[in-house]
VOTI-699730 format. One record per atom (N, C-alpha, C): x, y, z. Coordinates in steps of 0.1 Angstrom, whole numbers, plus 2048, in hexadecimal, padded with zeros to 3 digits. Layout:
XYZ ...
END
This chain:
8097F4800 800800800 80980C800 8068157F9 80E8237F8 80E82C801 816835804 81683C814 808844814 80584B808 7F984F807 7EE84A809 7E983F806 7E1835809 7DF835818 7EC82E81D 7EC82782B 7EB837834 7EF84482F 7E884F834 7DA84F835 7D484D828 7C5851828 7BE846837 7C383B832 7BD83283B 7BA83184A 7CD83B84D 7CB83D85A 7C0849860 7C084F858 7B685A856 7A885585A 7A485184E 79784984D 79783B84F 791837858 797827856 788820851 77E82784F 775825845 777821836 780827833 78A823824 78C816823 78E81282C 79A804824 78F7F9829 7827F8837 7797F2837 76D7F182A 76C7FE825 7647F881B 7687F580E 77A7F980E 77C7F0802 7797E0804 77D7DA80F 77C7CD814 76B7CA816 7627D0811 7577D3814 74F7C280B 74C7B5811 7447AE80A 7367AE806 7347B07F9 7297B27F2 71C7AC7F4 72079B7FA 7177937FF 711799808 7147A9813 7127AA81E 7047B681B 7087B880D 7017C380A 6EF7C680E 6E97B780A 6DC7BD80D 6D77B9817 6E27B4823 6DC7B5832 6DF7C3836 6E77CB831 6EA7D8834 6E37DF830 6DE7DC825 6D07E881D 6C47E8827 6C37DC82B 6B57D8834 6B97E3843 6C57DE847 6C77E6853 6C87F2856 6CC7F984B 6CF804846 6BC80C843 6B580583E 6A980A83D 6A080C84A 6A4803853 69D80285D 6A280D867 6AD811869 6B481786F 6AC82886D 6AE82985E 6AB836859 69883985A 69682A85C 68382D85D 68083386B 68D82E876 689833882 697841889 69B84287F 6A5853880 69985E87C 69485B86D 691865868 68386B871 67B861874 67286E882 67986F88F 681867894 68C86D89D 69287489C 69B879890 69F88588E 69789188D 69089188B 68589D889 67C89E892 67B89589B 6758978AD 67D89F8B3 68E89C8B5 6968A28BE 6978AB8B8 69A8B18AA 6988C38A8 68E8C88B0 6808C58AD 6768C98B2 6768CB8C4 67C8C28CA 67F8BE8D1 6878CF8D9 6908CF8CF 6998DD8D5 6918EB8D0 6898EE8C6 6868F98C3 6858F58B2 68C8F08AB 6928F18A2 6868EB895 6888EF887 67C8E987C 6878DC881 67B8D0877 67C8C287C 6898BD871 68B8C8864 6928C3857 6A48C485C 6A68D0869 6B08D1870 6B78C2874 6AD8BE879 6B08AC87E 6B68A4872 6AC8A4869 6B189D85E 6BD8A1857 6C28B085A 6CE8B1854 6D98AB85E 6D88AC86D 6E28A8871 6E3897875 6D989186D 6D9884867 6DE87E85D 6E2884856 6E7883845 6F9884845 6FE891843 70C88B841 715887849 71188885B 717888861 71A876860 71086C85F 71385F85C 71D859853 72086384B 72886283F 735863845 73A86F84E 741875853 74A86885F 73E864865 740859871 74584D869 73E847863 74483B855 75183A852 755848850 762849848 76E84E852 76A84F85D 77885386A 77884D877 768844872 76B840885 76F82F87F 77382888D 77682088D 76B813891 75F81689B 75780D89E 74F80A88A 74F7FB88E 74C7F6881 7397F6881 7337FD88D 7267F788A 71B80A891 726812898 72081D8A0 71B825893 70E82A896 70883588D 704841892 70984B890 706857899 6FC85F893 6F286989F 6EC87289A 6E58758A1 6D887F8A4 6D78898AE 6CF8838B8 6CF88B8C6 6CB8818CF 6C788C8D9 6BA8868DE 6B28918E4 6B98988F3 6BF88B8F7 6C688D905 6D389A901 6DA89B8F8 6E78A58F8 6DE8B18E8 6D38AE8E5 6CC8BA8DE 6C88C28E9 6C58C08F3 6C08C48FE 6C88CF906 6D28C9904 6E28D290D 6E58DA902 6E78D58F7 6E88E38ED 6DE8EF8F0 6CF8EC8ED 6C38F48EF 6C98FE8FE 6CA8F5908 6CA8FC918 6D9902913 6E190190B 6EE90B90E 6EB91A901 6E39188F7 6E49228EC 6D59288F1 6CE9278FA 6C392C8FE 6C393E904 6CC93890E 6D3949914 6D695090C 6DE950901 6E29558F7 6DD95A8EC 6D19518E4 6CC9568DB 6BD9638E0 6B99658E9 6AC96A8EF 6A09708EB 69C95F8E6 68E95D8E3 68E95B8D0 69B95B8D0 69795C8BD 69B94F8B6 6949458B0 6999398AD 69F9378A1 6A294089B 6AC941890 6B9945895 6BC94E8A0 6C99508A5 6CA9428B0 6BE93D8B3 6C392F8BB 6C99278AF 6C39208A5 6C89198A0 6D992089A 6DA926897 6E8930894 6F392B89E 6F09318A9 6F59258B5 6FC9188B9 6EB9178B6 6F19058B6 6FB9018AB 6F590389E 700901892 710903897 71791289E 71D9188A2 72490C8AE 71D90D8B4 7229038C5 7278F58C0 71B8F08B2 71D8E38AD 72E8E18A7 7328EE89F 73D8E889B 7498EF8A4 7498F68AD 7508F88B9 7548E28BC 7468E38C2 7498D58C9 7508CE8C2 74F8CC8B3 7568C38A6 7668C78AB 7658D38A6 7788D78A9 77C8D18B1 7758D58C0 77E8CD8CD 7808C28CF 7768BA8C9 7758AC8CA 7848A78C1 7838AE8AF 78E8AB8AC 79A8AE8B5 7A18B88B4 7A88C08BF 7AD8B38CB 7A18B08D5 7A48AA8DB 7AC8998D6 7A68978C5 7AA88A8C4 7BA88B8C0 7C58938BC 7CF89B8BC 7D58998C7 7D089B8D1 7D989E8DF 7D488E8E8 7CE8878DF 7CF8778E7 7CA8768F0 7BA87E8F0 7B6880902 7A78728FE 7A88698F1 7A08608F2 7A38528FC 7AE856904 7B0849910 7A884E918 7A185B91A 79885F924 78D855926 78A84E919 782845920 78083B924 78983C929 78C82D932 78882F941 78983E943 786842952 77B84C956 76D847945 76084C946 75B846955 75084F95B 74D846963 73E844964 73683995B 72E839953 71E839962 72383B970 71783D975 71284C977 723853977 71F85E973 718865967 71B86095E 716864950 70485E950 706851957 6F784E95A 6ED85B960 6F4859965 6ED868971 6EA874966 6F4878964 6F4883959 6E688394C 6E4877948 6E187693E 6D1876946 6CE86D950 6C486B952 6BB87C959 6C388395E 6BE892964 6BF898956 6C4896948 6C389993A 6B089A937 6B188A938 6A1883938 69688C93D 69A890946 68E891950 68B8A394B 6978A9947 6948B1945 68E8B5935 6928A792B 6898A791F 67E8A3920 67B89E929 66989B92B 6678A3932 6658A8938 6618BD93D 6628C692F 6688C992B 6698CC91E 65F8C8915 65E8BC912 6528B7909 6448B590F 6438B391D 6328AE922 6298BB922 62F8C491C 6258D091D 6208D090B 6288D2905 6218C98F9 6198C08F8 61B8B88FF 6148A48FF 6088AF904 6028B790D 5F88B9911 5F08C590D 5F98CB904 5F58D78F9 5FA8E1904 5FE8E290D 5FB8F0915 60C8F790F 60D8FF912 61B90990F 61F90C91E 62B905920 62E90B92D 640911929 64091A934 64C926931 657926939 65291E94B 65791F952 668915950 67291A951 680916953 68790E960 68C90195F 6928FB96B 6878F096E 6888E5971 6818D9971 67B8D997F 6788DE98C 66F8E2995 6628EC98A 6698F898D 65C902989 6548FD97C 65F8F5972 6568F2966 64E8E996A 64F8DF972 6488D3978 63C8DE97F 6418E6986 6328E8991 6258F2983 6308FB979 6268FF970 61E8F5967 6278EB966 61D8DF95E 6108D8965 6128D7974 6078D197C 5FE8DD97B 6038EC980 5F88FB981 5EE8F6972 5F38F396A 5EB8F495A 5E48ED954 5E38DF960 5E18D1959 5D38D7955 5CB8E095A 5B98DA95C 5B98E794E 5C38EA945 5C08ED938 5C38E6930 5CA8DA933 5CB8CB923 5C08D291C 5CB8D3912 5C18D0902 5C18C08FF 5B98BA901 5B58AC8FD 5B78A28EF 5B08AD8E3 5B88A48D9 5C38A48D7 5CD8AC8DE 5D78AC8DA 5E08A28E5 5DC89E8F3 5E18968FC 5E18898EF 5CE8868EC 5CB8798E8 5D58748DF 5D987D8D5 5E787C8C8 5F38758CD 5F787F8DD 6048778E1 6028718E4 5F686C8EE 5F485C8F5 5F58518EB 5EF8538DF 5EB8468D6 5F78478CF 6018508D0 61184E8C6 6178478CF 61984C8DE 6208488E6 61C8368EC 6108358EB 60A82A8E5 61081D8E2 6108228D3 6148198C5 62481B8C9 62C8268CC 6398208CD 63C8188D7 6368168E1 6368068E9 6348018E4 6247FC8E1 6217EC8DB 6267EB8CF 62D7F18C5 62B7EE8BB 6397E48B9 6457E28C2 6527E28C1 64B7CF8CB 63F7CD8D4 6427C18D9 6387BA8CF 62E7C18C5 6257BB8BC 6267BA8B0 62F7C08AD 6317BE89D 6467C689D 64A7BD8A2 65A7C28A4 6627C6898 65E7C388C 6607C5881 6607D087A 6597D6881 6507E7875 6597F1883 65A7FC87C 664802881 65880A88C 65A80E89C 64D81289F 64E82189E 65982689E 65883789E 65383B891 658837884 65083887A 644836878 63E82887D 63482887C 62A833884 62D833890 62483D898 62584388F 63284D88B 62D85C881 62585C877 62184F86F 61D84F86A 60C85186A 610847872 5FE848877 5F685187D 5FE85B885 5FD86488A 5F7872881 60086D877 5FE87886D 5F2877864 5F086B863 5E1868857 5D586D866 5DA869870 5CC86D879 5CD87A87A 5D5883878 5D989387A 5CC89986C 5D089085D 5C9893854 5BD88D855 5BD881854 5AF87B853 5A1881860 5A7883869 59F88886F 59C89B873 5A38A086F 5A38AC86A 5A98B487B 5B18AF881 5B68B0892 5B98BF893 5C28C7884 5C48D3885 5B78DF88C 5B28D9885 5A48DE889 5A08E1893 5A58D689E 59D8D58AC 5AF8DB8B2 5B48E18AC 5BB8EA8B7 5CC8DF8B8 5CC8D08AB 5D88CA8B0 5E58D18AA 5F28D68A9 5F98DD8A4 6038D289C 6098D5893 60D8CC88F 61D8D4887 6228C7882 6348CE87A 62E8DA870 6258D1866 6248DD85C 62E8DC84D 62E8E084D 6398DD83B 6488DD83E 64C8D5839 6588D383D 6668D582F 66F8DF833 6778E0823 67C8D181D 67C8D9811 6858CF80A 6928CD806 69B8C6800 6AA8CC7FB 6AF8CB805 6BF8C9805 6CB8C880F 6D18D180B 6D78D981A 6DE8E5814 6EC8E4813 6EE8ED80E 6FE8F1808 70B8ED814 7128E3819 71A8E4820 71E8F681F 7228FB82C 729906831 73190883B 73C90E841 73E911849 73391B857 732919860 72591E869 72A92C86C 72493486F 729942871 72A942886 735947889 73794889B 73495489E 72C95A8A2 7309698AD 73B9648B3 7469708B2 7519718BB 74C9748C4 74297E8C8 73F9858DA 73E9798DD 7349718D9 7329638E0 73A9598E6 7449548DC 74F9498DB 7559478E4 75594D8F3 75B9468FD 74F942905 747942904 73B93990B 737934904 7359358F5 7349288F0 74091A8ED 74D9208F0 7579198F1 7549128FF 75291890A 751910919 744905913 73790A90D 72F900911 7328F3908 73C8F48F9 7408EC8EF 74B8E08FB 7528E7900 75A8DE907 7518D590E 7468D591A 73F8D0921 7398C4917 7318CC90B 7278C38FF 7378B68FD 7458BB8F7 74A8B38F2 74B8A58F9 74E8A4907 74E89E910 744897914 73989C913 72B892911 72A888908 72A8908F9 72D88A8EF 7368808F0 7408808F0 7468758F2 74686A8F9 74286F90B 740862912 73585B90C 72A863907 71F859907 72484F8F6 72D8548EB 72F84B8E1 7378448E0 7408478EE 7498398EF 7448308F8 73A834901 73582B908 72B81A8FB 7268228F3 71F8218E9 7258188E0 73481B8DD 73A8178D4 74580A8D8 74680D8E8 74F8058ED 7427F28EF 7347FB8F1 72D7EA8F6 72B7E68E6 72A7E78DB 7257E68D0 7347DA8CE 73F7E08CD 74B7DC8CE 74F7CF8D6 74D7CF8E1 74D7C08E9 7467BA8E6 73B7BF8E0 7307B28E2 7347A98D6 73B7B68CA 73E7AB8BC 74A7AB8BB 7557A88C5 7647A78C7 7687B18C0 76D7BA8BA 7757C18B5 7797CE8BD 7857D68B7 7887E08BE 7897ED8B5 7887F68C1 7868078BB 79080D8C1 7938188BB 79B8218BF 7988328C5 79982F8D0 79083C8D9 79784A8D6 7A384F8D0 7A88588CA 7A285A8BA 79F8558B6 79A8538A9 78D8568AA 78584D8B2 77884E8B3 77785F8B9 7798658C1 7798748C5 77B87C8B8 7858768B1 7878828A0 77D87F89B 775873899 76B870890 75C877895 75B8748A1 74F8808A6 75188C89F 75D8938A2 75E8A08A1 75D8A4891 76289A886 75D89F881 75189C87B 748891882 73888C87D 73289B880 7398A288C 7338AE894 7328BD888 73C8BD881 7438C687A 7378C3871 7398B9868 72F8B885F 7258BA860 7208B586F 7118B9871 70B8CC86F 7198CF877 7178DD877 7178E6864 71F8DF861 7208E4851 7158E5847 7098DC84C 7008D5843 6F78E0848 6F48E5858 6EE8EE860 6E48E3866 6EE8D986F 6E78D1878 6EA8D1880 6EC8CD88F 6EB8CD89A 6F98BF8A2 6F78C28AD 7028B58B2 6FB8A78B1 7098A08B1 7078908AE 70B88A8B5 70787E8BC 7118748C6 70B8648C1 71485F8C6 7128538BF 70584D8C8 6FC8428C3 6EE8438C3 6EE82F8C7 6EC82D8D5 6E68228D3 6DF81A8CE 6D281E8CD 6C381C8C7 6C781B8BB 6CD8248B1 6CB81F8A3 6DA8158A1 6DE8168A7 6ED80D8A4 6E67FF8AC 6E17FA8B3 6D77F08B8 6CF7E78AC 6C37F38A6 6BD7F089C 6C37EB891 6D27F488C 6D57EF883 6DA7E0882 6DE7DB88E 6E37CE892 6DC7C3894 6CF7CB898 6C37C0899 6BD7BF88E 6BD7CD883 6B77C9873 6C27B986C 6CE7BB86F 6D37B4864 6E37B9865 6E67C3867 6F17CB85E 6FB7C1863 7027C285C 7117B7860 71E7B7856 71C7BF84E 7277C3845 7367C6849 7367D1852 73F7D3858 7487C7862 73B7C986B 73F7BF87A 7467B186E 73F7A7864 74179F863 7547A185F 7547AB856 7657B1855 76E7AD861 76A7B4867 76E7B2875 7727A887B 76779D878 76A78D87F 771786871 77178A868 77B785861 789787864 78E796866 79979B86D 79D790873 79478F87F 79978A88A 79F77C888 79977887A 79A76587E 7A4763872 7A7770870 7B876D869 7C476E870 7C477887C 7CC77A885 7CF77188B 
END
């Protein structure tokens, strides 16, 4: 192999896997690969909504950043992309900042998004990917779960149509009980019967993707029964087209608080995708490279920001699915490796 080569490779070590890439493997990976994207694409566009954001924002920071991950990271099976738990921490850090305007929010985010990319690269540079060896995953438990609690506060005022304003997970909790006895109803009944179907539908029919499906269903009941009507609010039209890769524009005033909160985000991001990427990894023998894997975030991050999407961390749930659709392309590479060694 030529120095150039064995450069790119080291680079990308996506390169030289899908040269070695077996063809037989191809249409368990189409299958997995569809299922994956049946249950990203209203996931992605929940957690925009989720932060403030149109739902098409989601779908961008679902798109190249996968590409981005493929071709630098090293786990043969992790798929990254946006996630309600660290959309959340973006939102609560560009919130102060933008005041009240959701086009300078999303500006922000874009902005913070590829801050975090840099550092993450940056950090993979200076070799600080042994840091995860001394994650300490109850703390991150903790962390993630007081995440939770504050995304369902955030969203149950929606589930019950009411608008609440109050800030901090006491006060918004006591203004959500003050408002219960104004539920708007059809609009509870919508999320009950989605929230519903994405239970049963995953122990009754395991096969059909349930977050798709809910959306879907959801949405013929939105039209077929004319719900707008009775006061239910809905997405609404959603663009089309992918936009132009760009560089994101920074406020300097800004950039040292958006630099503090990028550092905090990078370090989330990361524990939770090597945590992610390290059980994916044991379970199918092979090994990753934790300096690597930090460059490859950063730049899935970078990309995301370029496209004008939001942060990425690597994603249990669809890297799960994909493994449970079929996908085996890679991983099987892998155990080939091994049983030449």
């Amino acid at each position: 192999m030529s120095p150039i080569l064995q450069w790119w490779s080291r680079l990308a070590p996506g390169l030289p896997a899908l040269a070695r890439y077996d063809r037989r493997d191809l249409p368990h990976d189409i299958a997995a690969g569809l299922a994956v994207a049946a249950m990203a694409i209203p996931g992605s566009m929940a957690t925009a909504q989720l932060v403030g954001f149109s739902p098409v924002v989601g779908l961008y920071a679902s798109s190249l950043p996968l590409i981005a991950y493929a071709l630098f990271g090293t786990s043969r099976q992790l798929m990254v992309g946006p996630s309600a738990a660290t959309a959340a921490i973006v939102a609560a850090g560009v919130a102060p900042l933008a005041g009240g305007d959701p086009d300078r929010a999303l500006a922000l985010a874009i902005a913070l998004t590829f801050i975090t990319g840099v550092l993450l690269v940056g950090a993979s540079f200076m070799r600080l990917g042994a840091m995860a060896d001394f994650l300490s995953k109850p703390i991150l438990v903790g962390f993630m779960n007081g995440v939770a609690i504050n995304v369902v506060l955030s969203q149950i005022g929606g589930l019950f149509g009411l608008r609440l304003e109050a800030s901090g997970i006491v006060p918004r909790a006591a203004e959500f009980v003050g408002k219960l006895p104004q539920t708007h109803f059809p609009t509870l009944a919508v999320g009950a019967a989605t929230i519903a179907l994405l239970l049963l539908l995953p122990r009754v029919v395991p096969k059909i993707p349930a977050s798709l499906a809910a959306m879907v269903v959801a949405g013929f009941a939105v039209q077929w029964l004319g719900l707008e009507a009775l006061g239910v609010r809905t997405v609404g039209a959603v663009p089309g087209g992918f936009p132009l890769p760009r560089i994101p524009e920074i406020p300097v005033d800004q950039l040292p608080i958006l630099v503090a909160e990028a550092a905090g985000l990078a370090l989330v991001l990361f524990s939770t995708t090597m945590i992610a990427a390290r059980a994916f990894a044991d379970r199918n023998r092979y090994e990753i490279d934790g300096d690597r894997e930090v460059a490859a975030l950063g730049v899935s991050n970078i990309a995301a920001a370029s496209v004008q999407g939001f942060v990425v961390t690597g994603t249990n749930s669809r890297t799960a699915v994909g493994e449970l659709a079929g996908g085996r392309g890679f991983v099987q590479e892998a155990r080939r490796l091994r049983k030449r060694m």
